[in-house]
C-alpha positions as CSV (number, residue, x, y, z in Angstrom):
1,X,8.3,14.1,5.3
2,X,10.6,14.1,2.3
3,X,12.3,11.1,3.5
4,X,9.4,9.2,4.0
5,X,7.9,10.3,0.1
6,X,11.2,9.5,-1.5
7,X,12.3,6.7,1.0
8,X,13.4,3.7,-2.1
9,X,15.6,6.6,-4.1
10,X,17.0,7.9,-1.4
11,X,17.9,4.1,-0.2
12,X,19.0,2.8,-3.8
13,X,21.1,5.8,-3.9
14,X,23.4,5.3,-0.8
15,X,23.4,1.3,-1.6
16,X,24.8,2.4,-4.9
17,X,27.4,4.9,-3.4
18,X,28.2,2.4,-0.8
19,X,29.3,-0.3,-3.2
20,X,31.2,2.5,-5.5
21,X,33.1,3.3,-2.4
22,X,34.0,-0.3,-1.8
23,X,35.2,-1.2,-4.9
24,X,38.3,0.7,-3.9
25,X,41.1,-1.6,-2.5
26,X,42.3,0.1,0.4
27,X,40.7,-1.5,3.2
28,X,43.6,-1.8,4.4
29,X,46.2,0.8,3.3
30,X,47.5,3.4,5.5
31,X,49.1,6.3,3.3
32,X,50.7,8.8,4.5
33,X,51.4,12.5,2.9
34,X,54.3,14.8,2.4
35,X,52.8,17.1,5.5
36,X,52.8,14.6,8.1
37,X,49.5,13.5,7.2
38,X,48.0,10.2,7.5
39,X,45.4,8.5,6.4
40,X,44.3,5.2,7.7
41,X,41.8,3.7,5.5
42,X,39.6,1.4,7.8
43,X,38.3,4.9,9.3
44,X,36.4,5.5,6.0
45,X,34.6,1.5,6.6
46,X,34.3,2.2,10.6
47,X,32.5,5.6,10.0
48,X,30.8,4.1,6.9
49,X,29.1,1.2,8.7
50,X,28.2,3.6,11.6
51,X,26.2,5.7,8.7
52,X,24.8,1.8,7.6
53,X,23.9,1.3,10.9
54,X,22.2,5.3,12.0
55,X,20.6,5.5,8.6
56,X,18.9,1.6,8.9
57,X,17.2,2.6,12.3
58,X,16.4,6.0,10.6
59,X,14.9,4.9,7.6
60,X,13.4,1.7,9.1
61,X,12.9,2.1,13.0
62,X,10.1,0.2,13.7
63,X,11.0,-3.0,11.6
64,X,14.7,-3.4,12.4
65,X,13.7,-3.4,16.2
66,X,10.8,-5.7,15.7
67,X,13.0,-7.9,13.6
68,X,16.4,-8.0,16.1
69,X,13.7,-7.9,19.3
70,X,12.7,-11.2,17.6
71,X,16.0,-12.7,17.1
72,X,16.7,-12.0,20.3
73,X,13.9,-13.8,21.6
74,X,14.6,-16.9,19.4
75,X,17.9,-16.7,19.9
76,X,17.8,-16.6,23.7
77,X,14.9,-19.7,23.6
78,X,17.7,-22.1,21.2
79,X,20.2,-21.8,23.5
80,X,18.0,-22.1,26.8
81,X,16.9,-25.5,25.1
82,X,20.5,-26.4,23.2
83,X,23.4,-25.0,24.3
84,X,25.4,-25.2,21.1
85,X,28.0,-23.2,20.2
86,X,26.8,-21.0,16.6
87,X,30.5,-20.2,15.8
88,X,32.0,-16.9,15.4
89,X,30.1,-13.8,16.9
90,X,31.4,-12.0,14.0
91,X,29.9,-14.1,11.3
92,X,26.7,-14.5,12.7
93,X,26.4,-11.1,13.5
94,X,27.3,-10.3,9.4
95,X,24.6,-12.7,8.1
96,X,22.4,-11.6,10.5
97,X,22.4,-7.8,9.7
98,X,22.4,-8.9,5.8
99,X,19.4,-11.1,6.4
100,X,17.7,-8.6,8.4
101,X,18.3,-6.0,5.3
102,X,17.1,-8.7,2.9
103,X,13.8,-8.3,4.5
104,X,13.4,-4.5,5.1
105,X,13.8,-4.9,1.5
106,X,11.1,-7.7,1.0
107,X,8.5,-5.7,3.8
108,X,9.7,-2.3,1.6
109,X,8.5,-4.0,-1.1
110,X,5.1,-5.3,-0.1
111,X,3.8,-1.9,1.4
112,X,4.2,-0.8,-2.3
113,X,1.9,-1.8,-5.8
114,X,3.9,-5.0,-5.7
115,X,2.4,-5.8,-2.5
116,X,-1.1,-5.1,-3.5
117,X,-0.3,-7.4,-6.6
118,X,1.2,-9.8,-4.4
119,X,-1.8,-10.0,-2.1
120,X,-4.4,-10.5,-4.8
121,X,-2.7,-14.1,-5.5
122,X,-4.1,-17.6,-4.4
123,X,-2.6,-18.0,-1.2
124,X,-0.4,-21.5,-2.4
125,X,1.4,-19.0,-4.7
126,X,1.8,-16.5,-2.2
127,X,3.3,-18.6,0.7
128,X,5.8,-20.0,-2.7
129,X,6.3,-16.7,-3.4
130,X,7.3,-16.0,0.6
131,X,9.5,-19.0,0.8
132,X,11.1,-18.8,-2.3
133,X,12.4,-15.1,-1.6
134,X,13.5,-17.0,1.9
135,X,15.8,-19.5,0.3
136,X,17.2,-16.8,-1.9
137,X,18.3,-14.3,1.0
138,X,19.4,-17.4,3.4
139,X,21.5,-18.9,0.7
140,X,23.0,-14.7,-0.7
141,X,23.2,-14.0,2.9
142,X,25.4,-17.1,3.4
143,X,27.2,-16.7,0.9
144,X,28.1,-13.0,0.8
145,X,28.9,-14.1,4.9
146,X,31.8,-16.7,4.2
147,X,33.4,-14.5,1.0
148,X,33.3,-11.4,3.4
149,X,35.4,-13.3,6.3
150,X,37.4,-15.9,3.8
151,X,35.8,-18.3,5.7
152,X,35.5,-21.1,2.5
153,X,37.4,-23.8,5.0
154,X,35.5,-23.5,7.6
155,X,32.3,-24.1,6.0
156,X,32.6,-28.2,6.2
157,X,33.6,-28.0,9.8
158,X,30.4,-26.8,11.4
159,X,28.3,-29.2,12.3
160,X,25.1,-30.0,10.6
161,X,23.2,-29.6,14.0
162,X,24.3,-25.7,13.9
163,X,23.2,-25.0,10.4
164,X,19.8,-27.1,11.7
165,X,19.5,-24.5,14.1
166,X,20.5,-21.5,11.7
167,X,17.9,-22.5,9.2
168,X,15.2,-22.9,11.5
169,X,16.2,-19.9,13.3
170,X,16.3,-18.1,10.1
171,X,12.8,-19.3,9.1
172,X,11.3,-18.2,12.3
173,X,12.8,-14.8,13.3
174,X,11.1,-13.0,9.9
175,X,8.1,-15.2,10.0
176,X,7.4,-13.8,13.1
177,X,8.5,-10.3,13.0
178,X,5.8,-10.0,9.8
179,X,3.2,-11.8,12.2
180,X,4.1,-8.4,14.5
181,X,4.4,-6.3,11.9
182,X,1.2,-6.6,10.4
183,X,-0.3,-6.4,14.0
184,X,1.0,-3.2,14.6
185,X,-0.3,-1.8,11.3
186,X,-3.7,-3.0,11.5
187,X,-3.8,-1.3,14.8
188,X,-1.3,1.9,14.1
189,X,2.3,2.6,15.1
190,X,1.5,5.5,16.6
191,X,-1.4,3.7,18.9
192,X,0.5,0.2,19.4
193,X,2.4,0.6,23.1
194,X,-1.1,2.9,24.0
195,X,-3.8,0.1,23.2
196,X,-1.4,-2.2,24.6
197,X,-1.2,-1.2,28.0
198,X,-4.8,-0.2,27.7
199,X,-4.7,3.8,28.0
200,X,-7.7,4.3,25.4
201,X,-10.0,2.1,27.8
202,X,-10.8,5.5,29.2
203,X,-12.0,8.0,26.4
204,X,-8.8,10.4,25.8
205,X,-9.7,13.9,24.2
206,X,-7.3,15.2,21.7
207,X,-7.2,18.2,19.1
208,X,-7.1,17.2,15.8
209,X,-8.0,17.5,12.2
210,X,-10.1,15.0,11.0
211,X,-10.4,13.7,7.7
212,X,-13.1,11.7,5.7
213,X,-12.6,10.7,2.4
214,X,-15.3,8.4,0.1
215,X,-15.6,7.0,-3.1
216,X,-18.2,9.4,-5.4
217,X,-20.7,7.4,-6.7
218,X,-19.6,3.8,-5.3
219,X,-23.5,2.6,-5.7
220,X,-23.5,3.0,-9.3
221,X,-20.1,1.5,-9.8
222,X,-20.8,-1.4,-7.8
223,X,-24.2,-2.0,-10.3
224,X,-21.8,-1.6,-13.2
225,X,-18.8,-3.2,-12.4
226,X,-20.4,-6.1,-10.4
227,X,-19.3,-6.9,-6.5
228,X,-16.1,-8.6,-7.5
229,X,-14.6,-5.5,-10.1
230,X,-15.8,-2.8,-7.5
231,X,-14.2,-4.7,-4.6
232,X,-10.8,-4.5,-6.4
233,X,-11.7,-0.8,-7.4
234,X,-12.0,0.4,-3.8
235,X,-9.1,-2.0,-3.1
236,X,-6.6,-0.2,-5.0
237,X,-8.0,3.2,-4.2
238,X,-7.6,2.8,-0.5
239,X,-4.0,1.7,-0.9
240,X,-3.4,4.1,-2.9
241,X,-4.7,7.1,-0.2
242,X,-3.7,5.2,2.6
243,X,0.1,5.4,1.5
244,X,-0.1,8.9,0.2
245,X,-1.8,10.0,3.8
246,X,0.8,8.4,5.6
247,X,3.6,9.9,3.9
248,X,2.4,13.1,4.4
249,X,2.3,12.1,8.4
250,X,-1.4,11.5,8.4
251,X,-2.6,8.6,11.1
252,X,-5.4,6.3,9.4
253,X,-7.7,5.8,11.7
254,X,-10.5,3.6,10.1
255,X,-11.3,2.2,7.0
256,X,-15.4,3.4,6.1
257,X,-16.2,0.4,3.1
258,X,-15.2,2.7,0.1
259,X,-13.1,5.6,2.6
260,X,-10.9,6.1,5.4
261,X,-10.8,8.7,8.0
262,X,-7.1,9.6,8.9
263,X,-6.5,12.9,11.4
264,X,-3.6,15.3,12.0
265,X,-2.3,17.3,14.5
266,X,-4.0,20.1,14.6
267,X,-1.5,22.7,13.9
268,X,-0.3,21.1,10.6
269,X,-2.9,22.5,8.6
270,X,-0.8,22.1,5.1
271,X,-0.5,18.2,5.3
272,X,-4.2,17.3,4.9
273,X,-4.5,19.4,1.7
274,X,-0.8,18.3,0.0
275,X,-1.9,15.1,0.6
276,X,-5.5,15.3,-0.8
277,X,-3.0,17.0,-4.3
278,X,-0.6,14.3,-4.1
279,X,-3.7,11.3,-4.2
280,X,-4.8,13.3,-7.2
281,X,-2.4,13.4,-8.9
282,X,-1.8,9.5,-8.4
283,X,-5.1,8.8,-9.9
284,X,-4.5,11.1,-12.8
285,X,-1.5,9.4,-13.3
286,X,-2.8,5.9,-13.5
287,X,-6.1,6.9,-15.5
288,X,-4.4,4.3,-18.4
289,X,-4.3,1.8,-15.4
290,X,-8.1,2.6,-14.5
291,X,-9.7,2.9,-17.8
292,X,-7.8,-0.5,-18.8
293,X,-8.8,-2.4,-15.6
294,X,-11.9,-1.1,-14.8
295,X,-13.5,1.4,-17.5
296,X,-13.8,4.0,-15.6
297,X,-11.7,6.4,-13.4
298,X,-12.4,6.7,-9.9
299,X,-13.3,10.4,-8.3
300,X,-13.5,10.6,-4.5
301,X,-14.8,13.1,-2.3
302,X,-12.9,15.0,0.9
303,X,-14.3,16.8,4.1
304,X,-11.9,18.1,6.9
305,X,-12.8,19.9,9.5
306,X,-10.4,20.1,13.4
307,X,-10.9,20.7,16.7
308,X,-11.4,18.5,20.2
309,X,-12.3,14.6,19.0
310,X,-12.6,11.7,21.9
311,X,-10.6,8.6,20.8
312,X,-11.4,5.6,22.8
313,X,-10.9,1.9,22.5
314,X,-14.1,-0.5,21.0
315,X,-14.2,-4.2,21.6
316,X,-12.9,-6.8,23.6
317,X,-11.6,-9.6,20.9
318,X,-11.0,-7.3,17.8
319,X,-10.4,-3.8,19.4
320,X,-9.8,-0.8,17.7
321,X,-9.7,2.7,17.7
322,X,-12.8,5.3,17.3
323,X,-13.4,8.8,16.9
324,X,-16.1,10.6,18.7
325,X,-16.8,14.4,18.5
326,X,-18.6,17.2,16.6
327,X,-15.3,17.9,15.1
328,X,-15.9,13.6,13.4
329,X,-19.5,14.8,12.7
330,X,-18.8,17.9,11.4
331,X,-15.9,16.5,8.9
332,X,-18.3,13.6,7.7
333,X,-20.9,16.3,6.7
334,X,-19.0,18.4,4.6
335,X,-17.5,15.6,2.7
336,X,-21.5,14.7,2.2
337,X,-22.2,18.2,1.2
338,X,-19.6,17.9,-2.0
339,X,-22.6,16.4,-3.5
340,X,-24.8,19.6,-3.2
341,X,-21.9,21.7,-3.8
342,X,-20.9,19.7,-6.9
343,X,-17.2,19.9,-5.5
344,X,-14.9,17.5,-4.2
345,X,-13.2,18.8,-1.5
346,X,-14.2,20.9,1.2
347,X,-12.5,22.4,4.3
348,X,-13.5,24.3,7.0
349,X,-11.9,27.8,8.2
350,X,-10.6,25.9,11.6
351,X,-8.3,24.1,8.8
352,X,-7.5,26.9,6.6
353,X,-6.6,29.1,9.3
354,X,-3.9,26.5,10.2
355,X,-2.2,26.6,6.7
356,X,0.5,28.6,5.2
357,X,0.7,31.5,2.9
358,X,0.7,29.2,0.0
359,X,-1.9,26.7,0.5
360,X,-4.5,29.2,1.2
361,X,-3.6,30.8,-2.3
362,X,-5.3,26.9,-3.6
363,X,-8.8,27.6,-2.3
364,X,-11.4,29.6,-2.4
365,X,-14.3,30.2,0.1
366,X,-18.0,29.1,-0.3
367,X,-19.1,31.5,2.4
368,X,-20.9,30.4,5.5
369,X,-23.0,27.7,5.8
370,X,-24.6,26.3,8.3
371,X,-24.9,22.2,8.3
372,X,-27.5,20.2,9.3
373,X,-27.3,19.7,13.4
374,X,-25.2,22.4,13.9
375,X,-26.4,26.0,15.4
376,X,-24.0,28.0,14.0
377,X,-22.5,28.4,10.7
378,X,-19.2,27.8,9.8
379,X,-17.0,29.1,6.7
380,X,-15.9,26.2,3.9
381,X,-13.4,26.4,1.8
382,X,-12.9,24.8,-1.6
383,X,-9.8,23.9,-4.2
384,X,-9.7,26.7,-6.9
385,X,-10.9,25.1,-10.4
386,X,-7.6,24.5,-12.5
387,X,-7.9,25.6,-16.0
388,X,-9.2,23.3,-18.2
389,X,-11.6,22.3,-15.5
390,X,-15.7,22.3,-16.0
391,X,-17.4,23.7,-13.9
């Protein structure tokens, strides 16, 4: 989880150590010491692009094999239909790892504010925007490709028909791995190869902990703001707890108009709660954001509750994944019951029991209560009022 929350420091922090390490001349100096010792320096860039290469699939699993699986498939398509020698395996496989970075970095990019920004444009200026950032890493990646392998006279020599290819190629293999990309988001990593192959056809039962968050008050905002201001409101708001719940390992589920429901596994009690903390404190931190945007701050209300849900597969055409269960029911009500309450989170004792030491200390119990369709009564919890807090 830390990886995930801090995942562009931790990356601009080994780029920079990376180049600080290169910019010593010894790649190829072999020294050796008064003790019999030697040192041959192309070890250090051996084991250093094995930690490029372990750390890449670490960081960024999913994308570098959806973008190499497409390659691959172009690749093995262009030579079924021209048979033309690309030049050096070395070279192309150096501009194609760079290129491949270039857009890790780009997808990185777009899964953050930037991207939400980015999203809101008129599409002409997005698809400028797209090919412009193309052009850039084609013509760095070439470029950083011929200095790397002192290859400036060979440049003229290869045929135009090659670069034809490479360009095209080059054009295609991202265009399509995004394509993938996005269709593997919209339905969920986790559920991708399952929906697939078509094992939620049959209803599958699963313990959980199930989450609902909602905008508070989303009728009256919509009345003040107008459709077109509350739209962006709920916008931002969802990206912004969508992000936060996946860092924190959650799996988002649905989208609910001005919520989501995300679940669990049900023995990681903590992660629900640190995440519910962490969107908090995101919206506190951009009240300046809000307030200048929007005139007004956004509150939201949380229910969680776990136990056995059914997860089955709706739709032919545009499938996707549901939740059935008293557990869903029961977590939908007691985000509904913040209103009688007058709080804005509440969790059940299934959830708290499933916590640490340390996370319990953050709530404090409402008793039991018995909700509406339910025979017995269950014990809620709720977040401890911070000082400074009204009542």
């Amino acid at each position: 989880m830390f990886y995930q929350k801090h995942k562009s420091l931790i990356v601009i922090l080994s780029v920079v150590a990376l180049v600080v390490f290169n910019l010593i001349p010894l790649s190829t100096a072999i020294i050796e010491w008064p003790a019999g010792i030697t040192i041959w320096f192309p070890y250090f860039y051996q084991a250093e692009g094995i930690f490029l290469a372990v750390f890449g699939l670490a960081m960024f699993a999913k994308r570098f094999t959806v973008f190499f699986f497409m390659l691959g498939l172009t690749g093995t398509f262009v030579h079924l239909l021209t048979p033309v020698y690309l030049g050096d395996p070395k070279m192309l496989l150096i501009f194609w790892g760079l290129y491949s970075l270039c857009w890790i970095a780009y997808l990185d990019l777009r899964q953050r504010h930037m991207g939400l920004i980015m999203d809101r444009r008129p599409p002409v200026r997005q698809m400028l925007i797209y090919f412009g950032f193309m052009v850039g890493a084609i013509s760095i990646c070439f470029l950083m490709t011929v200095i790397i392998n002192d290859a400036w006279g060979d440049v003229v020599n290869v045929p135009n028909q090659v670069y034809g290819i490479l360009i095209a190629m080059a054009v295609i293999v991202p265009t399509l791995s995004i394509s993938v990309l996005k269709i593997i988001d919209m339905i969920g990593a986790q559920h991708f190869l399952a929906l697939l192959i078509g094992a939620y056809y049959r209803p599958v039962e699963r313990e959980k902990i199930v989450l609902f968050i909602d905008l508070a008050g989303s009728t009256a905002m919509a009345e003040r703001l107008g459709p077109l201001h509350s739209t962006n409101l709920i916008a931002r708001f969802i990206f912004d707890a969508s992000g936060i719940f996946r860092i924190y390992g959650g799996d988002v589920i649905n989208y609910t108009g001005d919520g989501l429901v995300a679940t669990w596994p049900k023995r990681q009690g903590d992660r629900p709660l640190l995440a519910i903390l962490a969107l908090r404190d995101r919206v506190r931190g951009s009240i300046s954001f809000y307030l200048r945007e929007f005139g007004l701050v956004p509150e939201f209300r949380v229910g969680i509750h776990s136990g056995k849900v059914i997860m089955s597969q709706v739709g032919e055409e545009k499938q996707f994944l549901a939740l059935y269960g008293d557990t869903v029911n029961t977590a939908g009500r007691l985000e509904q019951m913040n209103k009688e309450m007058n709080t804005r989170v509440l969790i059940s004792g299934e959830v708290v029991s499933s916590m640490s030491k340390s996370c319990k200390e953050m709530l404090v119990s409402k008793g039991l209560t018995n909700l509406k369709g339910k025979g017995d009564s269950i014990e809620i919890y709720t977040l401890k009022k911070e000082r400074g807090e009204e009542d």
